[in-house]
N, C-alpha and C positions, 0 to 999 in steps of 0.2 A: 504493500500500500504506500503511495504518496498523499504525504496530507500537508497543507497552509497552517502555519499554526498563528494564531494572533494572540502575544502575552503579555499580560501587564508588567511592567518593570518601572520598578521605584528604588530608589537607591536608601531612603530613610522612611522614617515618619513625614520630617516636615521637608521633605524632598516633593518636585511635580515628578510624577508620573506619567505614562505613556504606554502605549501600546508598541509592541515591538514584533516585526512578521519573520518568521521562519519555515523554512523550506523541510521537511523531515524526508525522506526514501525508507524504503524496507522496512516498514513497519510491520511486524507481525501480526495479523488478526487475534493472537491468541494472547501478546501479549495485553497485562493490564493499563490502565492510563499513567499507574506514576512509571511502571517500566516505560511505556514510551517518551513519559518526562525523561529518565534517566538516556535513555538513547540520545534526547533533545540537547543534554546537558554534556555527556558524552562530547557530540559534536561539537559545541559551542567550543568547551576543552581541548579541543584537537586546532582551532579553529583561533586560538588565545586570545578567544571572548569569556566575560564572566559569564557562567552557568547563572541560570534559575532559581532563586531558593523559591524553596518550598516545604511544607510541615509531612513529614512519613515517619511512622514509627514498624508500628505491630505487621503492615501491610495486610488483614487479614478480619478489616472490617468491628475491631475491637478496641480501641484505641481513641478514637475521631478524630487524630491530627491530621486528617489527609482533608483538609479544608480548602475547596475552590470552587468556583464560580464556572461551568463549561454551559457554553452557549444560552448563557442566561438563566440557568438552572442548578441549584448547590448540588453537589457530585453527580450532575450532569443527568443526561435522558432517562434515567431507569429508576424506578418505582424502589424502593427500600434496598435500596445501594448505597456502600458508600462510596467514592471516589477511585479505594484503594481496588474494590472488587470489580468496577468497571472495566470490562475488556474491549478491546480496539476493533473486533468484528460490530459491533454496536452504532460502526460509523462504515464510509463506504470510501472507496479509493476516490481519491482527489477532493474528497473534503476539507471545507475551511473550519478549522475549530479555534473557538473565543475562551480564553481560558483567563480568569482575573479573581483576587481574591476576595472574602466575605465584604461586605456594603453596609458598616453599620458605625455608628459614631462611637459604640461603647466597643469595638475591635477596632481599633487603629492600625494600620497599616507599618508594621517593622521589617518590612522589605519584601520585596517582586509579590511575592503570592502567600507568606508570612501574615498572620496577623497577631495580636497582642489579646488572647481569651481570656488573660485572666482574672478581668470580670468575673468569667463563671467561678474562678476560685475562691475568690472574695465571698459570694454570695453561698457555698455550700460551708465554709468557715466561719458564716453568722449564725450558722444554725442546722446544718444537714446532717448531724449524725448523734447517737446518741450518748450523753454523757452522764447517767444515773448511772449507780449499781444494779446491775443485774444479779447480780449472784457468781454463781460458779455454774459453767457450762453446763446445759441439759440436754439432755434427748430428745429432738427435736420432736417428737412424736408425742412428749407428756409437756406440751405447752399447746393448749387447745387455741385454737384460731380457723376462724370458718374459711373451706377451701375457696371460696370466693375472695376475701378478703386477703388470701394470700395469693391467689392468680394475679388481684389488680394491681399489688406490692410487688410482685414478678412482674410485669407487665412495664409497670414504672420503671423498675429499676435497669431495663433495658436501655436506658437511654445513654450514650456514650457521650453525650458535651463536646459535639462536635461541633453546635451553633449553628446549624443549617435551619434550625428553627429561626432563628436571629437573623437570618442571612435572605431565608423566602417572606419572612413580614413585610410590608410597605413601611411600617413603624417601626422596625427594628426591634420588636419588643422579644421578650426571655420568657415569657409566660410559661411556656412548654415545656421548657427545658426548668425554670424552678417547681410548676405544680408537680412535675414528674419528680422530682427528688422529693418533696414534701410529701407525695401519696405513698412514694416506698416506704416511709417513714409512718407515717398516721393509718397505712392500715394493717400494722404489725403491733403484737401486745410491749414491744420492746420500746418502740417510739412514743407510747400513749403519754407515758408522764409530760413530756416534754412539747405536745404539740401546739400547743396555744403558743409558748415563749418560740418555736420554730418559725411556725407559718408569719408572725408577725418582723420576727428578724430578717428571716430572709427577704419577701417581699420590700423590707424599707431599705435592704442595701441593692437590692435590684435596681430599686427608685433612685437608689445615690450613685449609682453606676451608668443611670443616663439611658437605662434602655427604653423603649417609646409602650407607650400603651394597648395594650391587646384590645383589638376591635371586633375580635372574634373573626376572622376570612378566612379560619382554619390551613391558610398557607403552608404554615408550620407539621400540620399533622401531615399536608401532601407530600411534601420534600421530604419528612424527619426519614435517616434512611434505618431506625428500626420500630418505624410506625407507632409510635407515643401516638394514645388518644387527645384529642382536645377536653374529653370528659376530666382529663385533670387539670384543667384549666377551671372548670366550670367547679370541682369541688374545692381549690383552691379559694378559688373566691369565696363559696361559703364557708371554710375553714377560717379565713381569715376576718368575717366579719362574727363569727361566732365568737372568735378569742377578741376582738377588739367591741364587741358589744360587754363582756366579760370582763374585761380591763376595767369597762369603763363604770362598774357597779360594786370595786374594790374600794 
């Protein structure tokens, strides 16, 4: 396969930006999208231009650092994908592809396709885990909890914080990606003490973090590539007016 490649390249934060076109050959249909970045990068090297950055860790869809923007869609055409798992049969010989990093004020831009998430770390350190005594380890099977209740806590806890939630919003908002951490948490008996002080923490550093307001257009749940419901979006909300109607009767 020959493909046009069009990539954002920014030298800093408060560097401009641009688009930059390259020419790739021999693309393998089989290999994945960052292998074909690395072919990209490859050449540029051989070539004694600067290569590409970009975020690759795990390469195997568990991670979320494989954060980009392909043809106007966060890790690109395919339905509960990430990035890393995207393969190059997915596009056709002599295609042009658009490749540019996340599009949101609270991820700033630290070089080509790089961005700055850790916003999201902020916000699971105001509140995302649980700090009471438990005890001493149990048998997971003599702590009763309804298998519903633990599907939607499995469910939640899928989500990688990869920000493609953040990245498919018009608003740039994190809704999805914090309701999802705060449902892993509220619907397990291990989170309950702590939920009212969670759901209120986390949401107010979300707010101090700049991200924009959930309008509900479910964007987020279409891109997220391991399909997070918006439903924990909508419990969130009540979670957090229950603790703050509760606050406010102390």
């Amino acid at each position: 396969m020959k493909l046009t490649l069009k990539v954002w390249r920014q030298k800093s934060k408060d560097a401009e930006g641009k688009f930059e076109t390259y020419q790739i050959d021999e693309v393998d249909p089989d290999m994945s999208f960052l292998e074909m970045m690395d072919v990209l990068n490859q050449q540029l090297i051989e070539n004694d231009q600067e290569p590409v950055a970009f975020d690759h860790d795990c390469r195997e869809g568990i991670c979320g650092s494989c954060s980009m923007y392909i043809n106007g869609r966060p890790h690109g055409p395919n339905k509960l994908t990430a990035t890393c798992q995207l393969h190059m049969r997915h596009f056709n010989d002599g295609d042009t592809i658009v490749v540019e990093p996340w599009r949101a004020t609270a991820f700033p831009v630290i070089k080509d396709l790089v961005t700055d998430r850790s916003a999201f770390d902020r916000i699971v350190e105001a509140g995302g885990y649980v700090s009471v005594n438990t005890g001493a380890p149990q048998d997971a099977n003599s702590i009763p909890t309804k298998k519903e209740d633990a599907d939607e806590a499995f469910d939640a806890a899928t989500c990688i914080g990869c920000g493609a939630c953040v990245a498919a919003c018009k608003n740039g908002s994190a809704a999805l990606f914090v309701s999802a951490k705060i449902a892993h948490l509220a619907n397990l008996p291990q989170g309950e003490p702590e939920r009212d002080k969670r759901v209120m923490n986390m949401v107010a550093q979300m707010d101090e973090e700049q991200f924009g307001s959930c309008t509900f257009t479910q964007a987020c749940q279409a891109e997220c590539p391991k399909g997070i419901s918006v439903d924990n979006i909508a419990r969130m909300n009540s979670e957090y007016w229950k603790a703050k109607w509760f606050s406010s009767k102390d």
